[in-house]
BAMILO-395075 format. One record per residue: residue in three letters; x, y, z of N, C-alpha, C in turn. Coordinates in pm, whole numbers, plus 32768, in hexadecimal, padded with zeros to 4 digits. Example, Ala and Ser with C-alpha at 12.3 -4.5 7.8 and 13.67 -1.06 7.14 Angstrom:
ala85277DC7830C84CE7E3E830C85287EB6830C;ser85057F1F82C485577F9682CA850A80038313;
***
This chain:
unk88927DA48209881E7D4F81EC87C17D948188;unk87A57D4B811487497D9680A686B77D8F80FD;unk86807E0C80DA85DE7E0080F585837D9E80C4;unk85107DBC80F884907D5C80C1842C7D9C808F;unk83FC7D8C8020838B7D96800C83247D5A801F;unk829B7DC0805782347D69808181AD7DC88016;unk81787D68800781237D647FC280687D277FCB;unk801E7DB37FFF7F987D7780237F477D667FB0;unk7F1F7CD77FB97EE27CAB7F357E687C657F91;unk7E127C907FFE7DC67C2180117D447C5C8012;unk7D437CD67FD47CD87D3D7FDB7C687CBE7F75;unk7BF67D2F7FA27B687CC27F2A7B687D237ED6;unk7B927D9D7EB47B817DEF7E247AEC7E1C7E24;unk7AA67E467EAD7A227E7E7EC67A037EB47E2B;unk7A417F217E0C79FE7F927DC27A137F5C7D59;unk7A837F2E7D277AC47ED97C8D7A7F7E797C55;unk7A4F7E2C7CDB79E97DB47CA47A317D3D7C67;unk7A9D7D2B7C777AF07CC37C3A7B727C8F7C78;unk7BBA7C4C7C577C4C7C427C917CD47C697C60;unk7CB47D277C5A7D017D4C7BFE7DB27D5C7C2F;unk7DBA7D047CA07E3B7CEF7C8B7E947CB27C5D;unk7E447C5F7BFD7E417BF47B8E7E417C017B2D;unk7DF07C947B1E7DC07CAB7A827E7E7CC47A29;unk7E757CA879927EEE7CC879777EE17D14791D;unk7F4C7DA3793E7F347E1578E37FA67E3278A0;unk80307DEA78A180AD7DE2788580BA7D8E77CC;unk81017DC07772811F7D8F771280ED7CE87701;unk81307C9C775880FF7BDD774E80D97BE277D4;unk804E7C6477FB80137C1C7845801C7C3F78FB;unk80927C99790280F57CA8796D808A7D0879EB;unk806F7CF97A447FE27D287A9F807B7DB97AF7;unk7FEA7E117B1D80237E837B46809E7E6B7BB1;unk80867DDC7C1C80D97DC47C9081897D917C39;unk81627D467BCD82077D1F7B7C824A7DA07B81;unk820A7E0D7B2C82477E767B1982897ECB7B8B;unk82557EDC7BF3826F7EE97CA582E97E817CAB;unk82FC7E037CA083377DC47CDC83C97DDB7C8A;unk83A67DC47C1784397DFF7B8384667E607BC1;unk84147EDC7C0B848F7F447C1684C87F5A7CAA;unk844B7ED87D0084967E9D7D6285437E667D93;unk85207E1A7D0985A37DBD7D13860E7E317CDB;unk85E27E7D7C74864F7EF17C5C867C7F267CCE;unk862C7F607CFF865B7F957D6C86AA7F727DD8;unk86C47ED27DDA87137E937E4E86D17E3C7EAE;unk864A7E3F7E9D85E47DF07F19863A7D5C7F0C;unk86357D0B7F2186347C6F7F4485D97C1F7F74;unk85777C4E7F6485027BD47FAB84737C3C7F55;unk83F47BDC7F5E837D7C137F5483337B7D7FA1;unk82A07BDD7FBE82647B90804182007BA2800D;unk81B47B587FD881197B7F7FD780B67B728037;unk80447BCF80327FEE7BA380AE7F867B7F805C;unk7F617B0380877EC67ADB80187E857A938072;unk7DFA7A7180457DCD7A15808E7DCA79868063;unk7DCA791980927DD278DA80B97DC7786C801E;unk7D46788080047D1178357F967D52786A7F17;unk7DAD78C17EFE7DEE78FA7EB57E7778CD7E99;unk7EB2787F7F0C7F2F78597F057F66781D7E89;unk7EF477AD7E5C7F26777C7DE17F2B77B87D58;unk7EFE782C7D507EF4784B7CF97F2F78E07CD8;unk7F8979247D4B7FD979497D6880A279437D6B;unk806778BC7D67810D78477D2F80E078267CD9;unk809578297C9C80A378107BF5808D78847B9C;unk808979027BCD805A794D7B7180FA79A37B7E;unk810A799B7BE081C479EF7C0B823779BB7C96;unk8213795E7CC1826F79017CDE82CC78D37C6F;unk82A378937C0E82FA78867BB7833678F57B4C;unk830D79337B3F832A79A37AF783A87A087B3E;unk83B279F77BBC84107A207C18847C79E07C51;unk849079407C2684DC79257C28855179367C0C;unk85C679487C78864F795C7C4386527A097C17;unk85D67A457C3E860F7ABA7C3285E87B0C7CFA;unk85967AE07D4F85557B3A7DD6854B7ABE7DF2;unk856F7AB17E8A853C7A317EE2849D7A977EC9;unk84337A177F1183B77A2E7EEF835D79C87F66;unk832179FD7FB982E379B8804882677A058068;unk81F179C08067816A79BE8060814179E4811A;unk80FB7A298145809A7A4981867FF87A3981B8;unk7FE379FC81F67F2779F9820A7EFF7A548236;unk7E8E7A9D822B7E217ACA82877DA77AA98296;unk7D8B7A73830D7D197A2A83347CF37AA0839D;unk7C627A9583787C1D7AB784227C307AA4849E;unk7C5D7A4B84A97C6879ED84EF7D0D7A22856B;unk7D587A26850D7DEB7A5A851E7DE27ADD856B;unk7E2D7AA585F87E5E7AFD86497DDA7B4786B5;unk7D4D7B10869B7CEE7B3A86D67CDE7ADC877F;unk7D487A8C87797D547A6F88207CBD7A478860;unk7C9579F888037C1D799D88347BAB79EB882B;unk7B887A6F88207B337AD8882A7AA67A7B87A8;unk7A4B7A88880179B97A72879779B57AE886E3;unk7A027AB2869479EB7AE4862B792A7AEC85EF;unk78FE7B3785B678587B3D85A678687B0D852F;unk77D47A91853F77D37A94848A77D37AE3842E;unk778C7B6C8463778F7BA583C078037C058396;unk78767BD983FA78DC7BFF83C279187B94835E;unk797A7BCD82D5798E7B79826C7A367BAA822C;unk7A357C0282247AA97C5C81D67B077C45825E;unk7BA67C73822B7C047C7C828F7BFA7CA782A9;unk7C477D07833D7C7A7D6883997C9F7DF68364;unk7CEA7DD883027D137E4782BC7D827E3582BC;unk7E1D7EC0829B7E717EBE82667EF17E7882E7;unk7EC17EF083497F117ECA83CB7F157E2283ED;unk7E8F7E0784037E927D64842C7ECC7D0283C6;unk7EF37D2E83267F0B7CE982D17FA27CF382FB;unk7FE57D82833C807D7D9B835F80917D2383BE;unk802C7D40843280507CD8849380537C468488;unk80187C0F842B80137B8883EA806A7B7B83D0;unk80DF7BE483AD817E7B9783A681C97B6383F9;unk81C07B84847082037B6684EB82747B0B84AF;unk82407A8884A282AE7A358493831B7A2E8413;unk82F17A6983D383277A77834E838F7AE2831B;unk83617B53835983C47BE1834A84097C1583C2;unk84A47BF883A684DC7C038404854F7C6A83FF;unk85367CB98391859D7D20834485507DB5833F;unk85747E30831F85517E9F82CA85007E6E8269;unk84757EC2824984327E9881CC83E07F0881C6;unk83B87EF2812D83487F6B810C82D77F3480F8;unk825E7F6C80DA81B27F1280EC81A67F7A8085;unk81407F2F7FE981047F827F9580AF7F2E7F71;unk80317F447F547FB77F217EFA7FAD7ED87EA7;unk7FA77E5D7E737F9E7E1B7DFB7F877E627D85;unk7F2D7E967D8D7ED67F167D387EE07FA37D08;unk7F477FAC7D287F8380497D178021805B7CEE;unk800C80A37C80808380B07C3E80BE810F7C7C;unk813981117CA781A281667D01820B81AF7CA9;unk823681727C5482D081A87BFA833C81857C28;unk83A581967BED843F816B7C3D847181FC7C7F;unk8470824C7CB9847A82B37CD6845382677D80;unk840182697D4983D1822E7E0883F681CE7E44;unk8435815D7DF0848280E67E2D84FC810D7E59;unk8541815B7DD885C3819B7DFF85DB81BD7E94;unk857482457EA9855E82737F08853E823B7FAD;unk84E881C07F7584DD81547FCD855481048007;unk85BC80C77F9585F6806F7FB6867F80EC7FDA;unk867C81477FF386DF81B6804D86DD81C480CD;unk866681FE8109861F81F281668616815881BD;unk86158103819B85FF805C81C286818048820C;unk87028057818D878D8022818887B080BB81FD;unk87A2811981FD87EB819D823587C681C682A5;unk874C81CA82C8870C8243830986A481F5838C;unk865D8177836185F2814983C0861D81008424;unk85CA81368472860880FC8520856D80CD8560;unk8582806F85E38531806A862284BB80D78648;unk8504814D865B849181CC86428470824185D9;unk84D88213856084CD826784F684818203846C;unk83F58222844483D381FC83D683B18244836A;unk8381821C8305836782A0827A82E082588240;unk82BC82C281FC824A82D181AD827183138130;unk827982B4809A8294832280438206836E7FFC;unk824583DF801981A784407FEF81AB847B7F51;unk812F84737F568114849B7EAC80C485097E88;unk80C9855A7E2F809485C57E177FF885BE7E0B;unk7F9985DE7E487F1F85AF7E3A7EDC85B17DD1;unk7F3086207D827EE386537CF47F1D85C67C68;unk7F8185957C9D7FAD85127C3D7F75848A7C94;unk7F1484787CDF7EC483EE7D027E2E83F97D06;unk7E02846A7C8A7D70846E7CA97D0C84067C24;unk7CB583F17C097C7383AF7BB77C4A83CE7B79;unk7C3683EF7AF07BE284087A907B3083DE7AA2;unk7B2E83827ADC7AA483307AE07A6F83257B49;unk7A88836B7BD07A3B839F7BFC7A8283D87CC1;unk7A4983C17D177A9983DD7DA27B01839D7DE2;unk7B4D83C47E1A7BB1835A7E6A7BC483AB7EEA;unk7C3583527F407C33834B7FD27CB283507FCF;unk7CE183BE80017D7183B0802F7D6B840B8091;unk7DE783BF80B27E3A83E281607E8B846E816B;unk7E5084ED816C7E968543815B7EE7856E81A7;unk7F82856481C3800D858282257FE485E8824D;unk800D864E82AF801386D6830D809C869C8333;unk810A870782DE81AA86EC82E481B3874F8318;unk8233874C83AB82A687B383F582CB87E9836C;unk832C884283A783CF889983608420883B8339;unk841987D88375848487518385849686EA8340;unk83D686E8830283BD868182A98388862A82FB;unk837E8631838E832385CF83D982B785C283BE;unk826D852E83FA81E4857A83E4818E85818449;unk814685DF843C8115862484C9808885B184F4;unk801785B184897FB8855584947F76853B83D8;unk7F4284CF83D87F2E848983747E7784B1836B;unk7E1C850382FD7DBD8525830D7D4F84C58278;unk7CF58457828A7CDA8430824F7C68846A81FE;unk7C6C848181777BF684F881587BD0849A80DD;unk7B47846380DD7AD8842E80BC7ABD848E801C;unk7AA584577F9B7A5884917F457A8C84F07EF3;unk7B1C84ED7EF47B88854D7ED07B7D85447E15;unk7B6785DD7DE27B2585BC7D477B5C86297D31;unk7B8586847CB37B7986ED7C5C7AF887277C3B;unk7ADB877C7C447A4787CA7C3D7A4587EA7BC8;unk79B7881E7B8879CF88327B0D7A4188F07AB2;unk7A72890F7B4D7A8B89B77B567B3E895E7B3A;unk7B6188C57B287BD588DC7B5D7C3188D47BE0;unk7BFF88EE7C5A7BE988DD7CDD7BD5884F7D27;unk7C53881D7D657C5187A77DB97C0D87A77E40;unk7B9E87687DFD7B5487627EA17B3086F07EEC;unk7B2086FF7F597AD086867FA07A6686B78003;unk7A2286238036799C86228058798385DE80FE;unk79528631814B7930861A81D278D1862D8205;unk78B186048276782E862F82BD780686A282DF;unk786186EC82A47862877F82E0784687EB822D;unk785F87A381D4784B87A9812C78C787AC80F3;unk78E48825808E794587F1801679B0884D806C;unk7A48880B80487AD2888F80587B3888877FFD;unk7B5988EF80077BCE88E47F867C4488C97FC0;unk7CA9886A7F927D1E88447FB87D8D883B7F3B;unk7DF188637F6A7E4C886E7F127E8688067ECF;unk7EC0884B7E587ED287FF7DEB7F42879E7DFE;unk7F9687B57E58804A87BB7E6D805E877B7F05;unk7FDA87677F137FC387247FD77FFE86B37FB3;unk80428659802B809A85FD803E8034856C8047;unk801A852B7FFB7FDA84B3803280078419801C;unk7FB083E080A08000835880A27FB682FA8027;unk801582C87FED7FCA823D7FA77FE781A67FBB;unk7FD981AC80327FF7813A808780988103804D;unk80E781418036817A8116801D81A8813580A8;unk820080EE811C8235810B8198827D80B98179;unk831D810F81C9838D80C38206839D80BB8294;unk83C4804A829783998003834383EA7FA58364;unk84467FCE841E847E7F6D845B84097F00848A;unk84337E6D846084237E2584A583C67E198543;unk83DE7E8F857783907E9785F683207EE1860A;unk82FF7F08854A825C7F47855581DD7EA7857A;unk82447E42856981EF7DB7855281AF7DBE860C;unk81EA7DC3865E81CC7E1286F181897E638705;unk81857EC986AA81467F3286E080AA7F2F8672;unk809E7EB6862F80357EB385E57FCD7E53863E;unk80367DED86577FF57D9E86DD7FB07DE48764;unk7FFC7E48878B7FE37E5E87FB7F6C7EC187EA;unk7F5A7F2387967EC27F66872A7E6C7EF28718;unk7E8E7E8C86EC7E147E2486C87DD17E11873A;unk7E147DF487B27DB77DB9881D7D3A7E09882D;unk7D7A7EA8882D7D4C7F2388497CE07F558811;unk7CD97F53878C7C7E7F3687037BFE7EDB8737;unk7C297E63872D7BA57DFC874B7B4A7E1D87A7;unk7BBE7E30882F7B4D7E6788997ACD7EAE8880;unk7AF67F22884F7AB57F73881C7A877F69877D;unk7A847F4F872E7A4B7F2486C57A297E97868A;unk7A1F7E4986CB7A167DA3869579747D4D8672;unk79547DE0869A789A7DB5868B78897E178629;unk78F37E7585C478CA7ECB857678EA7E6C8513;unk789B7E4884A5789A7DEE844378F47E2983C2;unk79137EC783CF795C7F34835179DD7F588373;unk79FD7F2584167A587F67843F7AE37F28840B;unk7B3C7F5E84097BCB7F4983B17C2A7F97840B;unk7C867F5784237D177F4F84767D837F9D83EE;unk7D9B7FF883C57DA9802E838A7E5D8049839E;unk7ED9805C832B7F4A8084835D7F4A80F28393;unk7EFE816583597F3681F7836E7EEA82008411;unk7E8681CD84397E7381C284EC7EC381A48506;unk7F32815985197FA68119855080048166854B;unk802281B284E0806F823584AA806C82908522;unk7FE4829984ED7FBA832285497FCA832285EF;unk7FA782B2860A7FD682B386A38047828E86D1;unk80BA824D86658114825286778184831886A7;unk8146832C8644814E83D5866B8135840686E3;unk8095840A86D58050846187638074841E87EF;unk80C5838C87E680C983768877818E838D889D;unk81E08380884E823483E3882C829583338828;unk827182D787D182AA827587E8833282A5875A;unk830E82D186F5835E82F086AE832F8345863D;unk837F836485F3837F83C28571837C836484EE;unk831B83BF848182EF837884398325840183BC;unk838F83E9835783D584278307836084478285;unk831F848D826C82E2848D8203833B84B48148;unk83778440810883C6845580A0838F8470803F;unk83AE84FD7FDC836C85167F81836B84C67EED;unk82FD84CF7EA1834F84747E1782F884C97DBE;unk836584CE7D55830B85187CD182A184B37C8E;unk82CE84657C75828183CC7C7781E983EF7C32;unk81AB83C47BAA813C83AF7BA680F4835A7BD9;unk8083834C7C18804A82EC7C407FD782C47BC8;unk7FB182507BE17F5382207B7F7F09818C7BAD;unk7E8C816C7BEB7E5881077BE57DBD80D17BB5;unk7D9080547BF27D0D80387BBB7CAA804D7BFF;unk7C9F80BD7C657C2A80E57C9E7BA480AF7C88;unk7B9280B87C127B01809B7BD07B1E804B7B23;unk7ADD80127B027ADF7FC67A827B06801B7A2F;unk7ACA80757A367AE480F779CB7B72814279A6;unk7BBF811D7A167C3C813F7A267C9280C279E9;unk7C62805079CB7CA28019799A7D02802F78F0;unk7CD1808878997CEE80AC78227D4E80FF7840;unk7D4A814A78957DAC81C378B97E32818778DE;unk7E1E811F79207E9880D4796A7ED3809078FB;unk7E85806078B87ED18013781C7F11806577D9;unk7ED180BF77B17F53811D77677F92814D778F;unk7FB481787847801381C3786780A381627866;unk805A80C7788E80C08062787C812A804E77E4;unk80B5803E779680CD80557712814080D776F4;unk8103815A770F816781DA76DF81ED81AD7729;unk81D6818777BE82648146781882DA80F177D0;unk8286809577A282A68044774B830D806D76CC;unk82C9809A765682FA80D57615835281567610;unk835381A5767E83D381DA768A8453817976F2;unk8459811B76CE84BC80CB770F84C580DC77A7;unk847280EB7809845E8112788B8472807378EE;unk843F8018785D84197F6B78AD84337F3B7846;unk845E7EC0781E84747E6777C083ED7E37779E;unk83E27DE8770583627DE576C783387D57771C;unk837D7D067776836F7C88779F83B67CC77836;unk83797CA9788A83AA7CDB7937844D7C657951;unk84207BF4795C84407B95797084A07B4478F0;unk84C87B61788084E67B1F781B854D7AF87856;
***
Protein backbone atom coordinates (compact mmCIF):
# COMPACT_ATOMS: atom_id res chain seq x y z
CA UNK A 1 0.00 0.00 0.00
CA UNK A 2 1.60 3.45 -1.09
CA UNK A 3 1.65 6.04 1.77
CA UNK A 4 -0.16 9.28 2.36
CA UNK A 5 0.67 12.40 2.54
CA UNK A 6 -0.76 14.74 4.95
CA UNK A 7 -0.48 18.06 4.86
CA UNK A 8 -1.33 20.90 7.65
CA UNK A 9 -2.52 23.84 5.90
CA UNK A 10 -5.10 25.22 8.41
CA UNK A 11 -2.70 27.31 10.39
CA UNK A 12 -3.70 31.46 10.37
CA UNK A 13 0.10 32.37 9.54
CA UNK A 14 0.18 34.40 13.12
CA UNK A 15 3.65 35.84 12.51
CA UNK A 16 3.53 35.91 8.40
CA UNK A 17 0.44 37.89 8.44
CA UNK A 18 -0.89 36.39 5.30
CA UNK A 19 -1.85 33.07 3.66
CA UNK A 20 1.43 32.09 2.78
CA UNK A 21 0.54 28.76 1.87
CA UNK A 22 -0.70 30.22 -1.13
CA UNK A 23 1.81 32.57 -1.74
CA UNK A 24 3.62 31.37 -5.14
CA UNK A 25 7.32 31.28 -5.20
CA UNK A 26 7.84 28.61 -8.02
CA UNK A 27 8.76 29.63 -11.74
CA UNK A 28 4.55 29.93 -12.96
CA UNK A 29 3.75 30.60 -9.64
CA UNK A 30 4.21 27.03 -7.95
CA UNK A 31 3.70 27.68 -3.72
CA UNK A 32 6.27 25.99 -1.32
CA UNK A 33 3.52 22.87 -0.55
CA UNK A 34 3.62 21.87 -4.84
CA UNK A 35 7.21 21.57 -4.46
CA UNK A 36 6.74 19.08 -1.18
CA UNK A 37 4.19 17.32 -3.00
CA UNK A 38 6.52 16.88 -6.66
CA UNK A 39 9.00 15.13 -4.60
CA UNK A 40 6.19 13.47 -2.83
CA UNK A 41 4.91 11.76 -5.72
CA UNK A 42 8.70 11.02 -6.67
CA UNK A 43 9.11 9.37 -3.98
CA UNK A 44 6.19 6.83 -4.29
CA UNK A 45 3.41 8.48 -1.92
CA UNK A 46 -0.10 7.87 -3.63
CA UNK A 47 -2.41 10.06 -1.97
CA UNK A 48 -2.12 13.77 -0.42
CA UNK A 49 -4.70 15.03 2.24
CA UNK A 50 -4.96 18.41 3.02
CA UNK A 51 -5.97 19.81 6.29
CA UNK A 52 -7.66 23.26 5.80
CA UNK A 53 -10.32 24.92 7.10
CA UNK A 54 -13.32 24.90 6.06
CA UNK A 55 -13.98 28.18 4.14
CA UNK A 56 -10.94 27.33 2.16
CA UNK A 57 -12.19 24.29 0.48
CA UNK A 58 -13.04 26.07 -2.62
CA UNK A 59 -10.32 27.54 -3.25
CA UNK A 60 -8.11 24.81 -2.48
CA UNK A 61 -9.71 22.69 -5.54
CA UNK A 62 -9.13 25.28 -7.61
CA UNK A 63 -5.86 26.33 -6.91
CA UNK A 64 -4.43 22.32 -6.87
CA UNK A 65 -7.14 19.96 -7.14
CA UNK A 66 -6.85 20.41 -10.59
CA UNK A 67 -3.44 20.78 -11.07
CA UNK A 68 -3.09 17.22 -9.51
CA UNK A 69 -5.09 15.60 -11.47
CA UNK A 70 -4.10 12.26 -12.90
CA UNK A 71 -0.98 12.62 -11.22
CA UNK A 72 -1.79 11.92 -6.58
CA UNK A 73 -5.30 10.94 -5.55
CA UNK A 74 -6.00 14.18 -3.52
CA UNK A 75 -8.78 14.28 -0.35
CA UNK A 76 -9.43 17.36 1.74
CA UNK A 77 -9.69 17.49 5.60
CA UNK A 78 -11.53 20.03 8.11
CA UNK A 79 -10.56 21.44 11.26
CA UNK A 80 -13.12 22.91 13.21
CA UNK A 81 -13.20 23.70 16.86
CA UNK A 82 -15.72 22.16 17.18
CA UNK A 83 -14.30 18.54 16.07
CA UNK A 84 -13.84 15.87 18.43
CA UNK A 85 -14.44 18.22 21.60
CA UNK A 86 -17.42 15.79 22.73
CA UNK A 87 -19.90 18.50 23.54
CA UNK A 88 -17.39 20.29 25.97
CA UNK A 89 -18.34 24.35 26.32
CA UNK A 90 -15.78 25.73 23.80
CA UNK A 91 -15.09 29.78 25.20
CA UNK A 92 -15.70 32.52 23.00
CA UNK A 93 -12.54 33.94 22.97
CA UNK A 94 -11.20 31.03 21.69
CA UNK A 95 -10.76 31.40 17.66
CA UNK A 96 -7.65 29.60 16.06
CA UNK A 97 -7.55 25.66 15.86
CA UNK A 98 -6.28 23.09 18.27
CA UNK A 99 -3.14 22.76 16.79
CA UNK A 100 -1.17 20.14 14.89
CA UNK A 101 -2.22 16.91 16.83
CA UNK A 102 -6.05 17.77 16.69
CA UNK A 103 -5.58 18.63 12.94
CA UNK A 104 -3.93 14.61 12.91
CA UNK A 105 -7.00 13.55 14.63
CA UNK A 106 -9.46 15.21 12.24
CA UNK A 107 -8.46 12.46 9.98
CA UNK A 108 -9.99 9.68 11.56
CA UNK A 109 -12.12 8.92 8.75
CA UNK A 110 -10.04 9.53 5.97
CA UNK A 111 -6.49 7.93 6.68
CA UNK A 112 -6.48 4.56 6.83
CA UNK A 113 -2.83 3.69 5.61
CA UNK A 114 0.99 4.67 6.69
CA UNK A 115 1.48 8.44 6.18
CA UNK A 116 3.77 11.27 6.79
CA UNK A 117 2.45 14.96 8.21
CA UNK A 118 4.54 18.13 6.97
CA UNK A 119 3.74 21.85 7.05
CA UNK A 120 2.36 23.59 4.14
CA UNK A 121 5.07 26.12 4.73
CA UNK A 122 8.26 24.57 4.91
CA UNK A 123 10.47 23.44 2.43
CA UNK A 124 11.79 19.85 3.23
CA UNK A 125 13.92 18.60 0.01
CA UNK A 126 13.70 15.18 -1.58
CA UNK A 127 16.14 13.63 0.67
CA UNK A 128 13.45 13.57 3.26
CA UNK A 129 10.63 12.13 1.27
CA UNK A 130 12.96 9.49 0.08
CA UNK A 131 13.69 8.81 3.50
CA UNK A 132 10.11 9.11 4.42
CA UNK A 133 8.59 7.01 1.87
CA UNK A 134 11.31 3.99 3.22
CA UNK A 135 10.43 4.12 6.56
CA UNK A 136 6.35 4.22 5.70
CA UNK A 137 6.70 1.19 3.03
CA UNK A 138 9.58 -0.81 5.47
CA UNK A 139 9.87 -0.14 8.88
CA UNK A 140 6.43 1.50 10.63
CA UNK A 141 4.37 -0.46 12.85
CA UNK A 142 1.68 0.13 15.26
CA UNK A 143 4.49 1.06 17.79
CA UNK A 144 7.31 2.15 15.64
CA UNK A 145 7.09 5.86 14.26
CA UNK A 146 9.77 8.46 12.87
CA UNK A 147 10.58 11.91 12.96
CA UNK A 148 12.87 13.11 10.20
CA UNK A 149 15.41 15.33 11.96
CA UNK A 150 17.28 18.20 10.64
CA UNK A 151 20.35 19.83 11.41
CA UNK A 152 19.42 22.84 13.45
CA UNK A 153 22.10 24.91 11.99
CA UNK A 154 20.25 24.40 8.24
CA UNK A 155 16.46 25.58 9.65
CA UNK A 156 17.42 28.84 11.22
CA UNK A 157 16.25 32.40 9.86
CA UNK A 158 17.99 35.10 8.73
CA UNK A 159 15.21 37.55 10.02
CA UNK A 160 14.92 36.88 13.16
CA UNK A 161 13.94 33.84 16.14
CA UNK A 162 12.42 30.51 15.69
CA UNK A 163 11.06 27.55 17.70
CA UNK A 164 12.12 24.28 17.23
CA UNK A 165 11.67 20.94 18.74
CA UNK A 166 15.03 19.91 19.73
CA UNK A 167 15.40 15.63 19.65
CA UNK A 168 17.55 14.10 22.80
CA UNK A 169 18.57 10.84 20.55
CA UNK A 170 19.68 7.13 22.19
CA UNK A 171 22.83 5.20 20.55
CA UNK A 172 20.02 3.72 18.53
CA UNK A 173 18.70 6.72 17.00
CA UNK A 174 15.63 6.58 19.31
CA UNK A 175 14.30 9.30 20.63
CA UNK A 176 14.60 9.73 24.12
CA UNK A 177 12.37 13.15 24.59
CA UNK A 178 11.45 15.98 22.24
CA UNK A 179 12.69 19.52 23.97
CA UNK A 180 10.86 22.63 22.64
CA UNK A 181 13.28 25.70 22.76
CA UNK A 182 11.62 29.11 22.16
CA UNK A 183 13.80 32.07 20.39
CA UNK A 184 16.46 29.95 18.77
CA UNK A 185 18.86 32.75 16.78
CA UNK A 186 22.69 33.02 15.87
CA UNK A 187 24.32 35.62 18.10
CA UNK A 188 26.27 38.13 16.84
CA UNK A 189 29.79 35.85 18.10
CA UNK A 190 28.32 33.18 15.57
CA UNK A 191 26.83 31.01 18.37
CA UNK A 192 23.32 29.22 18.20
CA UNK A 193 21.37 30.22 20.93
CA UNK A 194 18.15 30.19 22.59
CA UNK A 195 16.02 31.92 25.10
CA UNK A 196 14.27 30.88 28.46
CA UNK A 197 13.11 31.83 31.62
CA UNK A 198 16.08 30.96 33.04
CA UNK A 199 18.17 33.38 30.04
CA UNK A 200 20.33 32.65 26.99
CA UNK A 201 22.13 28.81 26.17
CA UNK A 202 24.14 27.69 23.68
CA UNK A 203 23.04 24.70 21.70
CA UNK A 204 24.57 22.95 19.11
CA UNK A 205 24.96 23.44 15.75
CA UNK A 206 24.43 19.62 14.55
CA UNK A 207 21.40 19.00 17.32
CA UNK A 208 18.68 16.87 15.78
CA UNK A 209 15.43 18.82 15.26
CA UNK A 210 11.92 18.19 14.44
CA UNK A 211 10.27 20.17 11.63
CA UNK A 212 7.11 18.82 11.99
CA UNK A 213 7.84 16.11 9.11
CA UNK A 214 6.53 12.56 10.99
CA UNK A 215 5.99 9.11 9.79
CA UNK A 216 3.02 7.51 11.32
CA UNK A 217 0.92 4.22 11.65
CA UNK A 218 -2.48 4.87 11.27
CA UNK A 219 -3.04 4.27 15.04
CA UNK A 220 -1.30 7.59 16.11
CA UNK A 221 -5.08 8.85 14.95
CA UNK A 222 -5.97 6.92 18.64
CA UNK A 223 -3.51 7.92 20.40
CA UNK A 224 -4.10 11.65 19.33
CA UNK A 225 -7.70 11.12 20.35
CA UNK A 226 -7.13 9.64 23.42
CA UNK A 227 -4.37 12.97 24.40
CA UNK A 228 -7.17 15.21 23.17
CA UNK A 229 -9.65 14.31 25.76
CA UNK A 230 -6.73 14.72 28.16
CA UNK A 231 -5.59 18.14 26.81
CA UNK A 232 -9.06 19.86 27.11
CA UNK A 233 -9.57 18.79 30.53
CA UNK A 234 -6.89 20.52 31.47
CA UNK A 235 -6.41 23.27 29.08
CA UNK A 236 -9.79 24.27 27.36
CA UNK A 237 -10.19 27.55 29.26
CA UNK A 238 -6.50 28.35 28.11
CA UNK A 239 -7.35 30.54 25.10
CA UNK A 240 -3.13 29.89 23.67
CA UNK A 241 -3.21 26.47 24.43
CA UNK A 242 -2.32 24.08 21.37
CA UNK A 243 -2.52 20.22 21.21
CA UNK A 244 0.68 20.03 19.65
CA UNK A 245 2.30 16.66 17.58
CA UNK A 246 5.55 16.45 19.37
CA UNK A 247 3.24 16.16 23.01
CA UNK A 248 1.81 13.16 21.51
CA UNK A 249 5.36 12.09 20.46
CA UNK A 250 6.57 12.62 23.56
CA UNK A 251 4.24 10.68 25.57
CA UNK A 252 4.05 8.27 23.23
CA UNK A 253 7.68 7.54 24.50
CA UNK A 254 7.55 8.30 28.23
CA UNK A 255 4.53 6.02 28.72
CA UNK A 256 6.39 3.24 26.79
CA UNK A 257 3.55 2.87 24.14
CA UNK A 258 6.20 2.88 21.38
CA UNK A 259 9.41 4.08 19.71
CA UNK A 260 9.75 6.99 17.76
CA UNK A 261 12.93 6.49 15.04
CA UNK A 262 14.49 9.83 14.72
CA UNK A 263 15.77 9.78 10.66
CA UNK A 264 18.51 11.89 9.76
CA UNK A 265 18.44 14.14 6.49
CA UNK A 266 21.11 16.29 5.06
CA UNK A 267 18.25 18.19 3.67
CA UNK A 268 18.29 22.07 3.59
CA UNK A 269 15.53 23.48 5.15
CA UNK A 270 14.06 26.74 4.06
CA UNK A 271 10.71 28.56 4.90
CA UNK A 272 8.48 31.75 5.37
CA UNK A 273 8.77 32.37 8.95
CA UNK A 274 8.45 36.03 8.57
CA UNK A 275 7.80 38.22 5.32
CA UNK A 276 11.29 38.90 5.20
CA UNK A 277 12.13 35.44 4.47
CA UNK A 278 10.19 35.52 1.66
CA UNK A 279 13.14 36.72 -0.94
CA UNK A 280 15.37 34.11 0.42
CA UNK A 281 12.88 31.36 -0.44
CA UNK A 282 12.57 32.76 -4.05
CA UNK A 283 15.90 32.39 -4.95
CA UNK A 284 16.68 29.30 -3.27
CA UNK A 285 13.69 27.99 -5.47
CA UNK A 286 15.03 29.78 -8.33
CA UNK A 287 19.00 28.43 -7.84
CA UNK A 288 16.82 24.77 -7.37
CA UNK A 289 15.42 25.47 -10.34
CA UNK A 290 18.10 26.26 -12.49
CA UNK A 291 20.34 23.61 -11.59
CA UNK A 292 17.73 21.13 -12.90
CA UNK A 293 16.71 19.91 -9.26
CA UNK A 294 12.65 20.64 -10.44
CA UNK A 295 11.39 21.30 -13.79
CA UNK A 296 10.77 25.03 -14.84
CA UNK A 297 6.78 24.07 -14.75
CA UNK A 298 5.99 21.38 -11.62
CA UNK A 299 3.06 20.06 -13.31
CA UNK A 300 3.63 20.52 -17.22
Amino acid sequence: MQPTLVILAAGMASRYGSMKQTQGFGPNGETIMEYSIYDAIQAGFGKVVFIIRKEFAEMFAENFGKKLEGKIKVDYVFQTLESFTEGRKIPEERKKPWGTAHAILCCKEKVNEPFAVINADDFYGKDAFIKAYQFLTKNVSENNYAIIGYQLKKTLSENGSVSRGVCNVDVEGNLIDINERTKIYRNNKGIITYEDATGLHEVSEDASVSMNFFGFHPNVIHQCEKYFAEFLDNEINNPKSEFFIPLVVDKVVKNNVGTVKVIPTSAQWFGVTYKEDAPTVQASIDDLVAKGAYPKNLWA
